[in-house]
PAMI-878090 format. One line per field, with one value per residue: residue number from 0; residue in one letter; x, y, z of N, C-alpha, C in turn. Coordinates in steps of 0.2 Angstrom, whole numbers, plus 5000, padded with zeros to 4 digits. Layout:
BEGIN
pos	[NUM ...] $
code	[A ...] $
npx	[X ...] $
npy	[Y ...] $
npz	[Z ...] $
capx	[X ...] $
capy	[Y ...] $
capz	[Z ...] $
cpx	[X ...] $
cpy	[Y ...] $
cpz	[Z ...] $
! end
This chain:
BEGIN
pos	[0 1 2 3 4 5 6 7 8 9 10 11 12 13 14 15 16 17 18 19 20 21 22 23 24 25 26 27 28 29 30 31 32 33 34 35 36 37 38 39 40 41 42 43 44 45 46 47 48 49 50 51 52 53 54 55 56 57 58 59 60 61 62 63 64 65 66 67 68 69 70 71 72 73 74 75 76 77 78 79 80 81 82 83 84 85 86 87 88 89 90 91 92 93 94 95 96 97 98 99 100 101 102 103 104 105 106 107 108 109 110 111 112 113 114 115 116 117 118 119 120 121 122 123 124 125 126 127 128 129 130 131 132 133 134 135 136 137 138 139 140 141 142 143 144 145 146 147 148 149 150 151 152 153 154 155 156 157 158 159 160 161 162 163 164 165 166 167 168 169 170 171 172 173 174 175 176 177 178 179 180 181 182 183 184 185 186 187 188 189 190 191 192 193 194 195 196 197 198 199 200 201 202 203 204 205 206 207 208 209 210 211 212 213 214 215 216 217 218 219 220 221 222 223 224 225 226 227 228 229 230 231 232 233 234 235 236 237 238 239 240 241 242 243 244 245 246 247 248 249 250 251 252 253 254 255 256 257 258 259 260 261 262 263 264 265 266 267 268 269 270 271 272 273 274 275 276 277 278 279 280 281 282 283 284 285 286 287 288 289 290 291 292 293 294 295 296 297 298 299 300 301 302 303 304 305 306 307 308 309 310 311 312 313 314 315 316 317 318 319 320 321 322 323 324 325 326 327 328 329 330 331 332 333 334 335 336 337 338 339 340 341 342 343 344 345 346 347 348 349 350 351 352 353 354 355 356 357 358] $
code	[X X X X X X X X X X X X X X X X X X X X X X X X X X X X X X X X X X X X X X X X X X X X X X X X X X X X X X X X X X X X X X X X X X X X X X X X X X X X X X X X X X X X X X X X X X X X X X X X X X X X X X X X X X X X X X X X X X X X X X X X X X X X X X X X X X X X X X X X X X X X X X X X X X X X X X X X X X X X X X X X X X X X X X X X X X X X X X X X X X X X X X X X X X X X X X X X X X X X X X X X X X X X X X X X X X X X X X X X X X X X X X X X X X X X X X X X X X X X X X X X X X X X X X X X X X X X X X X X X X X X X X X X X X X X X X X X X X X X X X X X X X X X X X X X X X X X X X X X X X X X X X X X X X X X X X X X X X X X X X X X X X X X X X X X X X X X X X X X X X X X X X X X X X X X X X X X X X X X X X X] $
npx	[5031 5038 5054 5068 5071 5058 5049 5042 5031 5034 5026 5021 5031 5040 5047 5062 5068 5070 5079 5088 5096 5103 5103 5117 5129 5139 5148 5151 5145 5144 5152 5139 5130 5124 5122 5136 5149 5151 5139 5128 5133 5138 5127 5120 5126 5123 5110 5105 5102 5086 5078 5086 5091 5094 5108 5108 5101 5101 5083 5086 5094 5096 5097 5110 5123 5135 5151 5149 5137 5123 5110 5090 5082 5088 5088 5098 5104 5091 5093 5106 5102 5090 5101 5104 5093 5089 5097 5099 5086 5087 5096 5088 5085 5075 5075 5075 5075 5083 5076 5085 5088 5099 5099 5103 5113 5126 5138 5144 5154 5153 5142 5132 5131 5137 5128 5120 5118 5101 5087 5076 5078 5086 5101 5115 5123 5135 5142 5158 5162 5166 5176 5182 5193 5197 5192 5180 5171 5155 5142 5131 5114 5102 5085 5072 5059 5041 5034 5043 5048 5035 5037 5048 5044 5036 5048 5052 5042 5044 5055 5051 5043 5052 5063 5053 5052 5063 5065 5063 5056 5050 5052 5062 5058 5070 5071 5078 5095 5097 5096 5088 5069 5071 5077 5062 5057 5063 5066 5078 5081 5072 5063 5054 5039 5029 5017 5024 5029 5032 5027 5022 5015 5016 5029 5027 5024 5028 5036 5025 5019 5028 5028 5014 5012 5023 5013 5003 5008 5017 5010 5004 5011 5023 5029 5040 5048 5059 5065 5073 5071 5075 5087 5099 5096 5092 5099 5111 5118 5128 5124 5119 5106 5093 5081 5073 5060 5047 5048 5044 5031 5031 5035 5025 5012 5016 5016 5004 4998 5002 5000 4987 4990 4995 5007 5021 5032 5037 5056 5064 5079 5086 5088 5089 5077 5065 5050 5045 5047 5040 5029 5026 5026 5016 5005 5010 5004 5006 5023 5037 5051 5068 5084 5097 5111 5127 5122 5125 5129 5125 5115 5107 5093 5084 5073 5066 5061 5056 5045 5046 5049 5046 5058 5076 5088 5102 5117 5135 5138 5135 5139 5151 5150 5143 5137 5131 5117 5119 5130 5126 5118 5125 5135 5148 5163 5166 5168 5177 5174 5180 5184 5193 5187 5176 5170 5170 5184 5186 5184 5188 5187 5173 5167 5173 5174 5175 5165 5159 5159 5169 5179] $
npy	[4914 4931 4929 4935 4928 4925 4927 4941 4956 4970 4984 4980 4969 4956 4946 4938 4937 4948 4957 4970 4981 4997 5011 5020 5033 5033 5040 5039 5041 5046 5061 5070 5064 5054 5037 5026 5014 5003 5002 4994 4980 4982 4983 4972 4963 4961 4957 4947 4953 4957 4967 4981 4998 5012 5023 5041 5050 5062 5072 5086 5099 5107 5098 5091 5091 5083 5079 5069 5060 5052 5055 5059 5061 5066 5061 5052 5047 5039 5029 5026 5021 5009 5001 4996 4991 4980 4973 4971 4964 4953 4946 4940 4949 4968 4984 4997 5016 5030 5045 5060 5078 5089 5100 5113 5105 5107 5111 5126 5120 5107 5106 5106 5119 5128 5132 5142 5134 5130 5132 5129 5139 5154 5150 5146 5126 5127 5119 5108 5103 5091 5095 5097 5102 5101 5103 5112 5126 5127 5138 5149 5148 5149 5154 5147 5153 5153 5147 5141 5132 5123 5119 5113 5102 5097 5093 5084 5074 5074 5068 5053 5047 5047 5038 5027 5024 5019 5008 5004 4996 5003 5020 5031 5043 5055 5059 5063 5063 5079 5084 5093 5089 5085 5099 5105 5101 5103 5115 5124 5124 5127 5144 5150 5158 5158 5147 5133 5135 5139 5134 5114 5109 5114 5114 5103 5102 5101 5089 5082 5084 5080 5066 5063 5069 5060 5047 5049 5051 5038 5027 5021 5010 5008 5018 5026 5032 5040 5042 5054 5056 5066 5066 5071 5065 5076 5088 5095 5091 5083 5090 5101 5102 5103 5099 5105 5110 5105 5095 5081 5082 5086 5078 5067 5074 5072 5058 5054 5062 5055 5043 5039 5037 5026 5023 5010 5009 5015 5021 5020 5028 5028 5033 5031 5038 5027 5028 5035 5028 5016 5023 5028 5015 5011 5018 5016 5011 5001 4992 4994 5001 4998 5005 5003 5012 5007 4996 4982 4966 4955 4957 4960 4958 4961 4971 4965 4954 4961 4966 4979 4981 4977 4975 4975 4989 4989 4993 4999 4985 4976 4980 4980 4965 4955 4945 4945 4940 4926 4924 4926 4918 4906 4908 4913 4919 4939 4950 4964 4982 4994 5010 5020 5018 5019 5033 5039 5035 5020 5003 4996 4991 4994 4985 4973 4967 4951 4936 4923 4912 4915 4917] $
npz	[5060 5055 5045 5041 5029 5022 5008 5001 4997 4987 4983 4968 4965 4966 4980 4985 4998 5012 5012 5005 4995 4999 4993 4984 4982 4970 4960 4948 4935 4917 4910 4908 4914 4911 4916 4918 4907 4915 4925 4922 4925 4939 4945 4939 4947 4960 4960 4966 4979 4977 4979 4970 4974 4967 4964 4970 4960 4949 4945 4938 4930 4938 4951 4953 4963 4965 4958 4943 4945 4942 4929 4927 4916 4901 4883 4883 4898 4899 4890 4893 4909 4902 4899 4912 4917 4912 4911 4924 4927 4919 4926 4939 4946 4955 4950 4957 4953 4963 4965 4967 4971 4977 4982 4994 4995 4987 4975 4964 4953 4950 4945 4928 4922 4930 4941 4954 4968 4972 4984 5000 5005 5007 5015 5018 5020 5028 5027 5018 5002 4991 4974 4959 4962 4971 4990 4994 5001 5003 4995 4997 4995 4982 4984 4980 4971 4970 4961 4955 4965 4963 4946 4949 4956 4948 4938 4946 4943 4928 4928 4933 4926 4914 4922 4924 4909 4907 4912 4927 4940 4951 4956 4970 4978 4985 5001 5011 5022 5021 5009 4995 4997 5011 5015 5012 5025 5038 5050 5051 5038 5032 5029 5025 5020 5012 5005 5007 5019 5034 5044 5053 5043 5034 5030 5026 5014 5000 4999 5000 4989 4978 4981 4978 4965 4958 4960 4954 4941 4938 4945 4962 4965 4957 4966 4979 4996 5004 5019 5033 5047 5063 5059 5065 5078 5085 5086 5076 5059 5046 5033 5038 5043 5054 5060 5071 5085 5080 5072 5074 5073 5062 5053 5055 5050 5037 5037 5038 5027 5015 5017 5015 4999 4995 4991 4985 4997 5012 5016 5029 5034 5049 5063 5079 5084 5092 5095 5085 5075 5079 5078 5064 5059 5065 5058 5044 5028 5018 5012 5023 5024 5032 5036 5043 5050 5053 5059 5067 5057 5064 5068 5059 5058 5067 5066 5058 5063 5074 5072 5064 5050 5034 5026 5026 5020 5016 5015 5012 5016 5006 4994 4996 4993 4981 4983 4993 5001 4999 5007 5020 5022 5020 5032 5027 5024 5025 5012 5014 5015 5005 5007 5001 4989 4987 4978 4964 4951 4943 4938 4949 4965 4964 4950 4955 4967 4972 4973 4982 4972 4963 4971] $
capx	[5035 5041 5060 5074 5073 5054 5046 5038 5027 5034 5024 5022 5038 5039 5056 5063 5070 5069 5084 5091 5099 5102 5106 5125 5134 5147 5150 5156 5143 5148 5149 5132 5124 5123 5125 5145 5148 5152 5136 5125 5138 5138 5119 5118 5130 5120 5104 5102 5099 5081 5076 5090 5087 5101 5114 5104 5098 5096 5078 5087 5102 5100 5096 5116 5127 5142 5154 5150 5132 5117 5103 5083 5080 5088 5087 5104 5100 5087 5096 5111 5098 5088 5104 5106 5088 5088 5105 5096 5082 5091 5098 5082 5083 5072 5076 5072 5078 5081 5077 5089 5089 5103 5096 5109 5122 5129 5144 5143 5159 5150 5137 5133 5133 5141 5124 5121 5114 5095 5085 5069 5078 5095 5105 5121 5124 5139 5148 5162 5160 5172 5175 5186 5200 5199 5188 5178 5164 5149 5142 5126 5109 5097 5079 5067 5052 5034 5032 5050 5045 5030 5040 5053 5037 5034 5054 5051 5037 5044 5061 5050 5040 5059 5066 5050 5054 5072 5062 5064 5051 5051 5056 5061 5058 5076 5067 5082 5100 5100 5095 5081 5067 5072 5077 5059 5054 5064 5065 5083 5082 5068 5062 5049 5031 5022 5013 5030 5035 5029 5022 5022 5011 5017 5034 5028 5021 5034 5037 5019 5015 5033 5024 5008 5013 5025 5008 4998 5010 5020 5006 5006 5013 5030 5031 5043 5048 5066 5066 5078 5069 5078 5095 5106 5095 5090 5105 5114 5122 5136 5120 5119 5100 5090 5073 5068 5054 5042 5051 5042 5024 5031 5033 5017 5009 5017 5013 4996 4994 5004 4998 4980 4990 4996 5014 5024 5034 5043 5061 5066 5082 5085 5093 5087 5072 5060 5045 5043 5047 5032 5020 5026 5025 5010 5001 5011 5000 5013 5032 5041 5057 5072 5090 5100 5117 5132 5121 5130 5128 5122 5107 5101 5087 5081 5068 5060 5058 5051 5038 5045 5051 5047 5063 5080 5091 5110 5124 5143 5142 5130 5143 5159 5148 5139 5131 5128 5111 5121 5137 5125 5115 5130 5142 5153 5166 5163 5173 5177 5172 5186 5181 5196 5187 5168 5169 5172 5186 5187 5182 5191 5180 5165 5164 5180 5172 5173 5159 5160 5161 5175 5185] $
capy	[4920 4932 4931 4940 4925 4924 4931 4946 4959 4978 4985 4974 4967 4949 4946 4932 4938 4954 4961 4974 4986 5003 5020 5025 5038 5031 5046 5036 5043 5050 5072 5069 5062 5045 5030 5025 5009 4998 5003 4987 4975 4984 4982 4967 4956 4964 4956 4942 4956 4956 4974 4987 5004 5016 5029 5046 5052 5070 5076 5092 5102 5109 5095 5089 5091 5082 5079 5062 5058 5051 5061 5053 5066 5067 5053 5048 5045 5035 5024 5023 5016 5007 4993 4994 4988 4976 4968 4967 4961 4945 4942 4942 4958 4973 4990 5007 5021 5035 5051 5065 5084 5090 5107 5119 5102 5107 5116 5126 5119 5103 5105 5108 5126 5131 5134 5142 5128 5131 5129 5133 5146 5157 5147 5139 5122 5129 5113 5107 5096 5088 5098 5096 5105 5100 5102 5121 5128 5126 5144 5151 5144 5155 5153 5145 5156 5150 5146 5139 5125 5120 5119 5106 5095 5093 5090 5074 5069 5071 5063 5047 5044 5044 5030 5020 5023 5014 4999 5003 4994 5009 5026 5031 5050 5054 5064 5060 5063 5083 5087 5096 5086 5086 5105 5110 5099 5106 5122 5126 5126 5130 5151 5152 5161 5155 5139 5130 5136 5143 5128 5110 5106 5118 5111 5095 5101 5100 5079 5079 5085 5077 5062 5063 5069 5050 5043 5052 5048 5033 5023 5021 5003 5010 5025 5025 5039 5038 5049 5051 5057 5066 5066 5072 5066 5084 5093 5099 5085 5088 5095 5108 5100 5105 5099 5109 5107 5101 5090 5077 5084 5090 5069 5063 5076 5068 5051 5056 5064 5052 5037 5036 5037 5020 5021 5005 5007 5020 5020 5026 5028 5026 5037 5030 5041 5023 5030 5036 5022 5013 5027 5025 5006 5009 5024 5017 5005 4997 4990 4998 4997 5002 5005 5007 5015 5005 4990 4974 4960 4948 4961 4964 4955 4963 4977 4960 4950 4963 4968 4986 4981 4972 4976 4981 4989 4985 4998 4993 4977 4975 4986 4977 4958 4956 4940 4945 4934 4917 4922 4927 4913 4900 4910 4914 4927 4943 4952 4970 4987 4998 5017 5023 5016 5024 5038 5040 5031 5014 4997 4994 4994 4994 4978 4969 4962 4941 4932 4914 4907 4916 4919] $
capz	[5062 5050 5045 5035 5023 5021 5002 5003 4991 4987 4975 4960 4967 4971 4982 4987 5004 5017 5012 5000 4994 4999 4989 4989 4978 4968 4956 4940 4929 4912 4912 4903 4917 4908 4918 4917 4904 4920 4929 4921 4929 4944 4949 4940 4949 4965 4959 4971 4985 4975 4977 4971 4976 4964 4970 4969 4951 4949 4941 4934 4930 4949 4957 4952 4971 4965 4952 4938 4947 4935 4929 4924 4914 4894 4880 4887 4903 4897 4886 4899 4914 4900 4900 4919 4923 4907 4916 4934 4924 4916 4933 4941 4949 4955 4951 4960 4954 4968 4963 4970 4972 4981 4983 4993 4995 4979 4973 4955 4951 4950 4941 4922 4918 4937 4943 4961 4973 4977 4991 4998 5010 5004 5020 5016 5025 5034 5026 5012 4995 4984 4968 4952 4961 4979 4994 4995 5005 4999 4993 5002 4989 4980 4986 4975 4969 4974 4955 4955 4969 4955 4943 4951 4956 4940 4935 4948 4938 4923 4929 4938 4919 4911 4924 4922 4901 4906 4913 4930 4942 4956 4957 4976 4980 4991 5006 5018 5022 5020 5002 4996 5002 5020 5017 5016 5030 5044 5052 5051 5032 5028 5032 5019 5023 5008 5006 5010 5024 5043 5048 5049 5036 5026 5027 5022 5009 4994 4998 4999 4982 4974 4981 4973 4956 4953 4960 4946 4934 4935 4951 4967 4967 4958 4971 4987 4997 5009 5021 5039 5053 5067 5057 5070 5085 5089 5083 5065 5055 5041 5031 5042 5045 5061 5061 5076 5092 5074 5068 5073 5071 5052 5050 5057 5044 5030 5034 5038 5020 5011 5018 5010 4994 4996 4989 4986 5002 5013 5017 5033 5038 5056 5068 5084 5087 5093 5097 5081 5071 5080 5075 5059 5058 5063 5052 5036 5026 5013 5014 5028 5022 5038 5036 5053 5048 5059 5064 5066 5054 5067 5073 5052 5056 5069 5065 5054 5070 5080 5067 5065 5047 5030 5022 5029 5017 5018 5009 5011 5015 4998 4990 4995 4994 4977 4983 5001 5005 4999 5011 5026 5023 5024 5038 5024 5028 5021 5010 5018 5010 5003 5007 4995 4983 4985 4975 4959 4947 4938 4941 4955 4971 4958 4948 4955 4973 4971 4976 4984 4967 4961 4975] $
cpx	[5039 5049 5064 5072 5063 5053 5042 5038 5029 5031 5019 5028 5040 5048 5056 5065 5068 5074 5085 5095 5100 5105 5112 5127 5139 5151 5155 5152 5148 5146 5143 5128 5120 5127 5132 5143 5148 5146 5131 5128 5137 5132 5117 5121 5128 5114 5101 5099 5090 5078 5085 5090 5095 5103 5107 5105 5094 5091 5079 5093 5102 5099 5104 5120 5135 5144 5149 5143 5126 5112 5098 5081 5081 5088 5091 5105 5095 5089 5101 5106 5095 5092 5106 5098 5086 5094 5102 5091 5083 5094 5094 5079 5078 5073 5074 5076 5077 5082 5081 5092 5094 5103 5104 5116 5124 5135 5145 5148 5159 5143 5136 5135 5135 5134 5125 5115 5107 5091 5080 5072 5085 5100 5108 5121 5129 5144 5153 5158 5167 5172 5182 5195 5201 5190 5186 5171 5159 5145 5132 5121 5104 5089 5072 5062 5048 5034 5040 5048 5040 5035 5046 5048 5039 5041 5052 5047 5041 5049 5057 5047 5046 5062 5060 5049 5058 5070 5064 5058 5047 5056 5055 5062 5066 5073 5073 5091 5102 5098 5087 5073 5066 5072 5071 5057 5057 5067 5070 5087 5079 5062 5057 5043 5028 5019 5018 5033 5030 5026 5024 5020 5011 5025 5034 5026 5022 5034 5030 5017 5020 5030 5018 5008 5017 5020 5005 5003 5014 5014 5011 5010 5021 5033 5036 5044 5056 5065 5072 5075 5073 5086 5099 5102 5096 5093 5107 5117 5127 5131 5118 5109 5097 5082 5069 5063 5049 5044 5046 5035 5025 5030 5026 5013 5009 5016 5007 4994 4996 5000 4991 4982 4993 5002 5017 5027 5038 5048 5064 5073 5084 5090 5092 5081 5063 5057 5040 5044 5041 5029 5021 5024 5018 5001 5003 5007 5002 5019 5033 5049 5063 5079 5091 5108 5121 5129 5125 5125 5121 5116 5104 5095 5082 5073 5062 5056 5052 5045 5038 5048 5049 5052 5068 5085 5099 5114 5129 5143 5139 5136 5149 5155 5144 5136 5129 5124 5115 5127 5132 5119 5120 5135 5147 5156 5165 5168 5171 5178 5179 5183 5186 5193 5180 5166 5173 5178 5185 5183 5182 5189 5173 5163 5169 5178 5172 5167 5163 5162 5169 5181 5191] $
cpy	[4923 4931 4934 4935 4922 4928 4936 4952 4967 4982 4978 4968 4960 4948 4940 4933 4945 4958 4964 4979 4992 5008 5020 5025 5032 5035 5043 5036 5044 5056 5073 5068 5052 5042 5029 5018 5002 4997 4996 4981 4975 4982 4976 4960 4957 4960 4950 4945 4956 4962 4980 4993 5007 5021 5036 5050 5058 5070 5082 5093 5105 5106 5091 5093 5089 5079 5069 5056 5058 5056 5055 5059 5068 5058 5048 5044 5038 5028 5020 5017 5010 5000 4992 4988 4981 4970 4965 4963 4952 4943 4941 4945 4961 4978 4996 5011 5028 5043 5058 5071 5088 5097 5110 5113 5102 5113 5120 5123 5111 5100 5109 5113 5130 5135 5135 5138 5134 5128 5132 5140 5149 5156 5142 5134 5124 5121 5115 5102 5098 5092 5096 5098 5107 5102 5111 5119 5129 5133 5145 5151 5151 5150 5152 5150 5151 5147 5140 5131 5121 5117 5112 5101 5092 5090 5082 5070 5067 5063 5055 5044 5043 5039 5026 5019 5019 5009 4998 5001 4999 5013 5030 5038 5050 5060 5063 5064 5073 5085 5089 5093 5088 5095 5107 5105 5102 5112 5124 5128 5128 5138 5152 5155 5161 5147 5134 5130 5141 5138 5119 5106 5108 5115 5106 5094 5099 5092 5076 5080 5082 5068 5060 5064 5062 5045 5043 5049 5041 5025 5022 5015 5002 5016 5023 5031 5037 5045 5047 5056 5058 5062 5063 5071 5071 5088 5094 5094 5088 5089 5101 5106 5100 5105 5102 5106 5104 5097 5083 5075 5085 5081 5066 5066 5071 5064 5050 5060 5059 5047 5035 5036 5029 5020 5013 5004 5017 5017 5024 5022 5033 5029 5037 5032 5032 5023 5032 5033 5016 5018 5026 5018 5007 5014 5019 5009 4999 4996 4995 4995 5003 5001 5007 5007 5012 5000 4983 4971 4956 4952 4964 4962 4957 4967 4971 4958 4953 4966 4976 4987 4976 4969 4978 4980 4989 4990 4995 4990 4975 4976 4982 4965 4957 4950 4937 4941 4927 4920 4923 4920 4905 4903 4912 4920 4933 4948 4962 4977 4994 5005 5021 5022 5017 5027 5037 5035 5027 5010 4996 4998 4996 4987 4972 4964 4956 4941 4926 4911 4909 4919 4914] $
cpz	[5056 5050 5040 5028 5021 5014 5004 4996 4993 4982 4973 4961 4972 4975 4986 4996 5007 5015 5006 4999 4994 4993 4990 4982 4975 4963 4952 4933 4925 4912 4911 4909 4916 4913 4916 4913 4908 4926 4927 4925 4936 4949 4948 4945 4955 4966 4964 4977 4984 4974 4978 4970 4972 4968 4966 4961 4949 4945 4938 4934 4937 4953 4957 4960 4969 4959 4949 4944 4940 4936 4927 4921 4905 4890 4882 4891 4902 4895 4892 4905 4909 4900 4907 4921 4917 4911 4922 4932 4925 4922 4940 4946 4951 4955 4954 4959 4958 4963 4967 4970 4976 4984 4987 4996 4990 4976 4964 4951 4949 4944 4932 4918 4924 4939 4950 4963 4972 4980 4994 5001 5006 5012 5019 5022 5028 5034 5019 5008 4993 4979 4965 4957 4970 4983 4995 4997 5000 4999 4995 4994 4988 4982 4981 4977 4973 4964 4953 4959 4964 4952 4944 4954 4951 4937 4939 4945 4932 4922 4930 4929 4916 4915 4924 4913 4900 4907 4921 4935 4947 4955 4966 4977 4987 4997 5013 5016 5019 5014 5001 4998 5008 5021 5018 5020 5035 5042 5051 5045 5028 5032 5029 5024 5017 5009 5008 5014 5029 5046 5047 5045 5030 5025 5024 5015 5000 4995 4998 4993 4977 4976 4977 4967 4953 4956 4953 4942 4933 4940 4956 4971 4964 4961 4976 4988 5004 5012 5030 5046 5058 5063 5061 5078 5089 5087 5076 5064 5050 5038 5032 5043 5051 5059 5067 5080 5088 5074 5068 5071 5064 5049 5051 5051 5037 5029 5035 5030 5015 5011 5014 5002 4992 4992 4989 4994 5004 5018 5021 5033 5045 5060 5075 5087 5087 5094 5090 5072 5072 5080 5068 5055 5059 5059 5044 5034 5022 5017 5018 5027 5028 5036 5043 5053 5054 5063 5060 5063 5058 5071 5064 5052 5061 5071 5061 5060 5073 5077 5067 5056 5042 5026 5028 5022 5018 5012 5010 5013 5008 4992 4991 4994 4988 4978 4993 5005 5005 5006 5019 5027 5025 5029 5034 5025 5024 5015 5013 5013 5010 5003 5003 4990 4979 4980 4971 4957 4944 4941 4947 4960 4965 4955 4949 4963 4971 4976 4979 4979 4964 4964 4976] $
! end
């Protein structure tokens, strides 16, 4: 029988356990976009999770949403990553860099040159963001062209070829949680009537081709793709996201188009819709990698047991636990996740968590 602690193949990616690590923001880049000088420490003192998947990593100047987030995109960037995945390397880690467009979650005040957010539609989420100078509404997005969509394809590509230049193992398209992506897949944000939009094959079509260009270019055995299905459990979420009466038929699409591409793995995050977790289980051909936001500890290993999961990913407890598998393998207590201490700042709540050895 499988279990959380048996080895298992993602990729190219040999793992010692079932578990990893998830994606989360921590906004301690440098204004560059360059990884922060603490961010090598960070992931590597993680590396026993065995696969870890990065905070979101813009592909352009307008895929930036929030203040002192990383880019995969100039020689800097490069460089910066370059010592993060050589760190998780030597500690004998797996890295995935996620790639993340924030499309209209984004404030100009925020970003490089105070760009306006865009989006495949011109419809604000109808939420707030963080900015330099406190909390402000987020500013209604401009509407990508049809040549403009292309165009940021191709930025994922370039970006996914610059994180496997840092030496990263997997680059994991963010298709989830609101951000461009998921906007054109549901209806509520995305209005278009070109090839992107009125339908849902046409929604799916921007993650199916951002998909297929980091196959083309980097393969299919460093590809992922994260996505969150049914967000808001039928309703509007804080991205102001409504996948609509499709929604579920726009996902079947995509994992029907993706699927004979053979990606490394996809990473659902799980919002309770279980009907469509087993059609997925059983359409996807690779890792099935689940996150289930607010599940107990002592049910992480659930979705393994019942054969609806290869992987489950784990965020704050990862994040306040840098040697999470030894403490859950021995019963050891855990150390408890500081949420003041999330976002942005110093060290502290960053590379300061004890371990068992050094606590």
């Amino acid at each position: 029988m499988t279990t959380l602690w048996n080895p298992t193949t993602v990729g190219t990616m040999q793992l010692p356990h079932r578990l990893a690590m998830s994606p989360m923001t921590r906004d301690r880049a440098l204004p560059d976009g360059t990884p922060g000088p603490s961010a090598p420490r960070y992931y590597a003192q993680r590396a026993s999770l065995g696969l870890l998947i990065t905070e979101g990593t813009q592909p352009n100047d307008d895929g930036q949403g929030y203040l002192l987030t990383p880019g995969s995109y100039t020689d800097e960037h490069v460089r910066g990553w370059r010592a993060v995945a050589d760190a998780v390397h030597d500690a004998g880690g797996h890295l995935a860099i996620q790639l993340m467009h924030t499309g209209r979650m984004s404030h100009p005040d925020n970003t490089p040159h105070h760009r306006q957010p865009v989006a495949p539609s011109a419809i604000a989420p109808g939420a707030q963001m963080f900015t330099g100078t406190g909390m402000q509404d987020i500013p209604e997005p401009r509407a990508l062209t049809t040549e403009e969509v292309r165009t940021t394809v191709e930025d994922f590509r370039r970006a996914a070829a610059r994180a496997v230049e840092a030496g990263a193992d997997a680059v994991e398209i963010h298709g989830a949680n609101g951000y461009l992506v998921q906007q054109f897949l549901a209806e509520g944000s995305n209005h278009r009537t070109d090839e992107y939009g009125g339908s849902p094959s046409a929604r799916a079509q921007f993650a199916i081709e951002v998909t297929r260009a980091l196959v083309e270019e980097i393969g299919a055995e460093r590809t992922g793709l994260r996505l969150s299905p049914a967000s808001a459990e039928g309703g509007v979420d804080h991205a102001g996201i409504d996948e609509g009466e499709t929604g579920r038929e726009t996902y079947r699409h995509l994992i029907s188009e993706i699927a004979p591409l053979r990606p490394a793995y996809l990473h659902l995050l799980h919002h309770g819709d279980e009907l469509l977790l087993k059609e997925i289980r059983e359409l996807w051909p690779t890792a099935l990698l689940v996150n289930r936001p607010g599940r107990e500890l002592d049910a992480i290993a659930d979705d393994i047991d019942a054969g609806l999961a290869d992987v489950v990913t784990v965020g704050a407890w990862a994040l306040a636990n840098p040697d999470l598998p030894e403490r859950l393998r021995s019963g050891a207590d855990l150390n408890e996740p500081d949420p003041a201490t999330f976002y942005g700042g110093g060290d502290e709540g960053y590379v300061d968590y004890p371990t068992l050895a050094t606590a």
